[in-house]
ZAMARGU-15532 format. One record per atom (N, C-alpha, C): atom name; y, x, z; residue in three letters. Coordinates in nm, 4 decimals. Layout:
! residues N
R   a         Y         X         Z    r
R  CA         Y         X         Z  Ala
...
END
This chain:
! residues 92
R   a         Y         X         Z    r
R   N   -5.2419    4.6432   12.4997  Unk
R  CA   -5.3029    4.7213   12.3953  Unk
R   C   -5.2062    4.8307   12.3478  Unk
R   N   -5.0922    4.7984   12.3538  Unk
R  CA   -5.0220    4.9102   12.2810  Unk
R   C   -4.9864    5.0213   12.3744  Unk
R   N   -4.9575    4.9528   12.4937  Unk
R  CA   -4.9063    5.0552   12.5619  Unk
R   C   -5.0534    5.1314   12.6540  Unk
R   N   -5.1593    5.0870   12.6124  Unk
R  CA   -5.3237    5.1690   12.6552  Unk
R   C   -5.2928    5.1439   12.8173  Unk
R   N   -5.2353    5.0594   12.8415  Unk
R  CA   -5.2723    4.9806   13.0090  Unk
R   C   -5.4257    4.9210   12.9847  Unk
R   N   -5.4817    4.9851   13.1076  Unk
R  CA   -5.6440    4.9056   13.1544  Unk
R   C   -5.6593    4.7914   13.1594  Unk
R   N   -5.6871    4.7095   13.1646  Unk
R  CA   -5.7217    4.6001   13.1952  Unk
R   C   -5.8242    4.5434   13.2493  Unk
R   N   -5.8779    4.4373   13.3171  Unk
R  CA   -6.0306    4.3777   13.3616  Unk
R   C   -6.0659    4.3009   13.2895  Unk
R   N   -6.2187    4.2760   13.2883  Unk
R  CA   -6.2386    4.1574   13.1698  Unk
R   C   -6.2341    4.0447   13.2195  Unk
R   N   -6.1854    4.0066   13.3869  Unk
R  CA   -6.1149    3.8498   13.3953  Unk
R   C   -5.9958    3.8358   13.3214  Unk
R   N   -5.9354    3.9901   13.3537  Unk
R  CA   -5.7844    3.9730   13.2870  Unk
R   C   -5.7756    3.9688   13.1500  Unk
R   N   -5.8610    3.9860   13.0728  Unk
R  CA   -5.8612    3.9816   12.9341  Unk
R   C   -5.9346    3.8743   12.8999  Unk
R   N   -5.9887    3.8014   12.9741  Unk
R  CA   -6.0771    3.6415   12.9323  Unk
R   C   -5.9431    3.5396   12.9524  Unk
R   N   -5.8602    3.5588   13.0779  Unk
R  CA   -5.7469    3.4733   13.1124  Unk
R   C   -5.6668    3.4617   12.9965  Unk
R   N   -5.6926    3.5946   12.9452  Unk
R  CA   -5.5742    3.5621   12.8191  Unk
R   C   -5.6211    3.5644   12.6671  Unk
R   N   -5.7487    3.5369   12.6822  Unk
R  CA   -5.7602    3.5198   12.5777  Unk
R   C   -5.8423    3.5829   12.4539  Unk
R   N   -5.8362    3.7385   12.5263  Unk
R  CA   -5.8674    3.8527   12.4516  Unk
R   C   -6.0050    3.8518   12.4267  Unk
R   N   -6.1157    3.8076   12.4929  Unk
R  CA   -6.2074    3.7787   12.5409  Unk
R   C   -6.3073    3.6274   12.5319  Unk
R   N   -6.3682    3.5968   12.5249  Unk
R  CA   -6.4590    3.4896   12.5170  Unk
R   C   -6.5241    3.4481   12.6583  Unk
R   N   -6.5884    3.5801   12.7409  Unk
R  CA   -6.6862    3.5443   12.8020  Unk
R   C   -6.6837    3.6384   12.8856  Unk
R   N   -6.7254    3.6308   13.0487  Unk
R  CA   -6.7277    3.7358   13.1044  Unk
R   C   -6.8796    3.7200   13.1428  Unk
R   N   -6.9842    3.8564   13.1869  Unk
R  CA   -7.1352    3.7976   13.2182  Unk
R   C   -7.1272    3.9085   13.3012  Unk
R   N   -7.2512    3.9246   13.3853  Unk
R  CA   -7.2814    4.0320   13.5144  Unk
R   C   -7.3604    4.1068   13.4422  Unk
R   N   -7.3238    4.2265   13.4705  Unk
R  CA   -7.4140    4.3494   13.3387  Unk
R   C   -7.5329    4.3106   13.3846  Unk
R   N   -7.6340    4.2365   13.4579  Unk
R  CA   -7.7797    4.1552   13.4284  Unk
R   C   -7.8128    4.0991   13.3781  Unk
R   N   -7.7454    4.0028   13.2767  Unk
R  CA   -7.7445    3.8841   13.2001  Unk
R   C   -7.6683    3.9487   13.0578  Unk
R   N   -7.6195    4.1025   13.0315  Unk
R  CA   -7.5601    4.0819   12.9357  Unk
R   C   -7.6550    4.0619   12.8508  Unk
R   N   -7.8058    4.1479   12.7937  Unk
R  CA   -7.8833    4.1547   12.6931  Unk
R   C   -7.9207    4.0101   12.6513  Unk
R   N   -7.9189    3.9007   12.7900  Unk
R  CA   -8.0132    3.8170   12.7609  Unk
R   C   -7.8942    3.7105   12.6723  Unk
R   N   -7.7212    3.7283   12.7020  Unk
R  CA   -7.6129    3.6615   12.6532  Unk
R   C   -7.6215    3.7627   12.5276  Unk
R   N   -7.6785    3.8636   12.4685  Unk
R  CA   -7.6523    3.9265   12.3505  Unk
R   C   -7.7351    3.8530   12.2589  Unk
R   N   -7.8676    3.8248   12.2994  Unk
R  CA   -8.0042    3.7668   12.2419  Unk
R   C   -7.9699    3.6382   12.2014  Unk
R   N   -7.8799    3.5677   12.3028  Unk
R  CA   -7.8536    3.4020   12.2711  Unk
R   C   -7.7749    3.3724   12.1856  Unk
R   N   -7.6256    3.4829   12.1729  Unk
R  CA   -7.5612    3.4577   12.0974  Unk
R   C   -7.6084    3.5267   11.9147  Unk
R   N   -7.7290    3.6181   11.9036  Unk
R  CA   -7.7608    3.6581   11.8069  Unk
R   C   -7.8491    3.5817   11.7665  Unk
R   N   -7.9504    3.4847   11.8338  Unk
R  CA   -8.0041    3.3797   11.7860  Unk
R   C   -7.9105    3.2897   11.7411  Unk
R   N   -7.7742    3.2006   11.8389  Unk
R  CA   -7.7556    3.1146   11.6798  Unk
R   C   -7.6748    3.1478   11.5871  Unk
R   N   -7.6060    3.2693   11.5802  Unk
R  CA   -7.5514    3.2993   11.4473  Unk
R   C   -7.6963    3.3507   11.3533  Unk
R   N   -7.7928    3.3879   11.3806  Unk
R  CA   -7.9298    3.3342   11.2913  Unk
R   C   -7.9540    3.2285   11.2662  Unk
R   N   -7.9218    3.1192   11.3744  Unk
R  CA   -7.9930    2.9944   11.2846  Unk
R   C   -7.8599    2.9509   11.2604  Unk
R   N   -7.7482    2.9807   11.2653  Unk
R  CA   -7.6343    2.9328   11.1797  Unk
R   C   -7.6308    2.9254   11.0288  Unk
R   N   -7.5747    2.8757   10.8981  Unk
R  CA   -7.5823    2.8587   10.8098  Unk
R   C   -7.5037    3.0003   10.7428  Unk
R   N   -7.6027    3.0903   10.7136  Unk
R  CA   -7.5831    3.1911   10.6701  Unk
R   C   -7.4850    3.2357   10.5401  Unk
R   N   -7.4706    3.1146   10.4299  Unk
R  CA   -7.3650    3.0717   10.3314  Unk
R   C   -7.2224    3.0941   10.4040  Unk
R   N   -7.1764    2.9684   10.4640  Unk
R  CA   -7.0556    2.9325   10.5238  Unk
R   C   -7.0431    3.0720   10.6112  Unk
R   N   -7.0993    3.1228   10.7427  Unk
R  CA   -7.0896    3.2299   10.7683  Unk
R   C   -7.0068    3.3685   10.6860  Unk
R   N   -7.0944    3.3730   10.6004  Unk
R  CA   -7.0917    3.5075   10.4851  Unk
R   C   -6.9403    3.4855   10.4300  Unk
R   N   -6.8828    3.3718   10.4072  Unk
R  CA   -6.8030    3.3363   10.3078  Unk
R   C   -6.6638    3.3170   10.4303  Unk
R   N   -6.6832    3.2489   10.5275  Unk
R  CA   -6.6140    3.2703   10.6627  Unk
R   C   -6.5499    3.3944   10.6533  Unk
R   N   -6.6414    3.4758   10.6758  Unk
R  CA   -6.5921    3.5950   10.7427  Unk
R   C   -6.5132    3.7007   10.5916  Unk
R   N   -6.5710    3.6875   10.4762  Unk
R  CA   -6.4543    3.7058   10.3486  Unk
R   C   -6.3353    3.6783   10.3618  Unk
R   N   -6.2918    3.5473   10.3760  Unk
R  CA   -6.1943    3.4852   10.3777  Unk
R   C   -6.0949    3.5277   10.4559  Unk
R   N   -6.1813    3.4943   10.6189  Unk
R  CA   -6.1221    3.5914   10.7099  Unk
R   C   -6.0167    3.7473   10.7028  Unk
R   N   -6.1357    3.8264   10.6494  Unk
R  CA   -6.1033    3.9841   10.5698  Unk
R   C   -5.9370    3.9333   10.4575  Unk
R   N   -5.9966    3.8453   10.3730  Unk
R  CA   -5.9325    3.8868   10.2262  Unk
R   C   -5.8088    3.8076   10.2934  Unk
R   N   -5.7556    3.6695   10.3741  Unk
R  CA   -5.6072    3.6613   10.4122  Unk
R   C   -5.5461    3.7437   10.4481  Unk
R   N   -5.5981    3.8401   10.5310  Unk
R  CA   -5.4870    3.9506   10.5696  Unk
R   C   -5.3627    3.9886   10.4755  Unk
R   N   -5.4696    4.0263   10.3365  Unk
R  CA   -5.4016    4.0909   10.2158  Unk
R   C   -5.3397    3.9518   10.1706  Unk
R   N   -5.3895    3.8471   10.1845  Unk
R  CA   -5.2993    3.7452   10.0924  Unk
R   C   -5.1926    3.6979   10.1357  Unk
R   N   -5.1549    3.5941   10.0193  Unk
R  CA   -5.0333    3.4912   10.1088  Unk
R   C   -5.1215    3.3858   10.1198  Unk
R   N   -5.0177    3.2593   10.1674  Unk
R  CA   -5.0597    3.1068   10.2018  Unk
R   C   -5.1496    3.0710   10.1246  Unk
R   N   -5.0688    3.0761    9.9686  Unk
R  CA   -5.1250    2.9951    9.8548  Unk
R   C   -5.2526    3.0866    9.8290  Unk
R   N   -5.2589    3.1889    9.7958  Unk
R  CA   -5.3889    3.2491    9.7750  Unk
R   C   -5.4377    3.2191    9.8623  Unk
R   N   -5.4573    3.2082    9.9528  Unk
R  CA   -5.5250    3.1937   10.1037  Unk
R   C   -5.6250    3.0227   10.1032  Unk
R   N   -5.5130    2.9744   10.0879  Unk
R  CA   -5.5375    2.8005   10.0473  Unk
R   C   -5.6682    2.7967    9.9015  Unk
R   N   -5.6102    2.8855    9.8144  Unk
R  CA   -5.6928    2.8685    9.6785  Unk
R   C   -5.8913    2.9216    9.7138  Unk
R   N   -5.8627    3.0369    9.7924  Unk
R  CA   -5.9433    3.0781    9.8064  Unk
R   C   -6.0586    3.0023    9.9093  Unk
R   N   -5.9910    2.9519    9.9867  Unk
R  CA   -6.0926    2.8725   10.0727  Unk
R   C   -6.0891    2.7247   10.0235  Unk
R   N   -6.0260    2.6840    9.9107  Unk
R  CA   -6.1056    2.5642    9.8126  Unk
R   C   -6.1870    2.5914    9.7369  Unk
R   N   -6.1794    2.6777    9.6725  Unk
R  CA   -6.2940    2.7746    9.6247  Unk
R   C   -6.4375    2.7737    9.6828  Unk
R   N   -6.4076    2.8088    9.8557  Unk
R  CA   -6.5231    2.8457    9.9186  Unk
R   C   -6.5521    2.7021    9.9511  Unk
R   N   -6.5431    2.6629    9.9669  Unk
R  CA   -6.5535    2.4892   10.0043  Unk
R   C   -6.6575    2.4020    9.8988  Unk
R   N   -6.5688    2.4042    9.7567  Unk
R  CA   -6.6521    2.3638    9.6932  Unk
R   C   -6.7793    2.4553    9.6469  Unk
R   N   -6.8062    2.5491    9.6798  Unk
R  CA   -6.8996    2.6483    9.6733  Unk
R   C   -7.0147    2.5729    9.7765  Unk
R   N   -6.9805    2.5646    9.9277  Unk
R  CA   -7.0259    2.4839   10.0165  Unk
R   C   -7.0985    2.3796    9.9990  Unk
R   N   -6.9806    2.2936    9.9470  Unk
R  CA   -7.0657    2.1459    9.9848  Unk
R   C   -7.1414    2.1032    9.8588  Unk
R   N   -7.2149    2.2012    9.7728  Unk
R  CA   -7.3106    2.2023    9.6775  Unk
R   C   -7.4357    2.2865    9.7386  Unk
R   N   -7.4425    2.3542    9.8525  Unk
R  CA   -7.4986    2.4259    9.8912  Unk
R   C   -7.6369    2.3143    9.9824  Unk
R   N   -7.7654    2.4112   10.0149  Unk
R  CA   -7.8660    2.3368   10.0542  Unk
R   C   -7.7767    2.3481   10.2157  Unk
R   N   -7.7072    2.4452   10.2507  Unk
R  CA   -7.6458    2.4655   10.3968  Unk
R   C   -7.6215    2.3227   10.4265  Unk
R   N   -7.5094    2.2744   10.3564  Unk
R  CA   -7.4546    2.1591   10.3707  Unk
R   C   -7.5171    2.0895   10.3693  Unk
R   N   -7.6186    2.0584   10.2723  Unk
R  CA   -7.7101    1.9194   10.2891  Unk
R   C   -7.7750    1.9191   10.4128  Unk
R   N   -7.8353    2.0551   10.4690  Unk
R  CA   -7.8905    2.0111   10.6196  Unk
R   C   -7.7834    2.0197   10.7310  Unk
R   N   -7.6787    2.0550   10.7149  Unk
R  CA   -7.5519    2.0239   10.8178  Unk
R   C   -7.5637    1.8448   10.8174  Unk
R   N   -7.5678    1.8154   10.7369  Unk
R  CA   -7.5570    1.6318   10.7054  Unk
R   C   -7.6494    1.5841   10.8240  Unk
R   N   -7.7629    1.6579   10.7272  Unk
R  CA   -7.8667    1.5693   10.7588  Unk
R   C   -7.8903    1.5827   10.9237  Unk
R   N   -7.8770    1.7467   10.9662  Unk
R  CA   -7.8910    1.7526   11.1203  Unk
R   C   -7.8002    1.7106   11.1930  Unk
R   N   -7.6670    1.6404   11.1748  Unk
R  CA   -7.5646    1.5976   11.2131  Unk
R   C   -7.5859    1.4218   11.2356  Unk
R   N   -7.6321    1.3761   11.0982  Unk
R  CA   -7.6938    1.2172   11.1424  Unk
R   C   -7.8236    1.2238   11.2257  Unk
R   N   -7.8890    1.2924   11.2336  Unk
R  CA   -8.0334    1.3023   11.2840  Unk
R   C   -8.0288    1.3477   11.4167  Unk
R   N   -7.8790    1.3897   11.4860  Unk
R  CA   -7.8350    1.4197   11.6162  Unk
R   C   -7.9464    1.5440   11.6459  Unk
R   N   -7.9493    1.6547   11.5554  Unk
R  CA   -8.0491    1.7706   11.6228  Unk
R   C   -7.9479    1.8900   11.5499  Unk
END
């Protein structure tokens, strides 16, 4: 990256950079799958995920720590959580 060398996307899946490699025939239908389950993902935890994510950069540890107890107990009062439970014992 720094030095703007090319790379392939085996060579950037090998290491990491990357998730997934697909044959440009299958990408739309791997765009569709992965945009369906971050839809049926729990849109709360998500939203608050990706804050957290953002706002450590700027923090330290301890803010970092405070903030995602924060989000936590925010969570597990949430209806998200109650059907994480419930679809988790109910094996679906």
């Amino acid at each position: 990256m720094f030095l703007g060398e090319k790379i392939t996307a085996e060579q950037a899946h090998s290491i990491g950079q990357i998730n997934r490699v697909v044959e440009d025939d299958q990408f739309m239908d791997e765009v569709g799958s992965l945009a369906r389950r971050l839809a049926d993902s729990p849109d709360m935890a998500l939203g608050l995920m990706k804050k957290l994510v953002n706002r450590c950069i700027l923090s330290d540890i301890n803010e970092t720590l405070e903030l995602e107890e924060f989000a936590q107990g925010l969570l597990f009062e949430s209806k998200n959580f109650k059907e994480g439970v419930d679809a988790f014992f109910e094996k679906r």
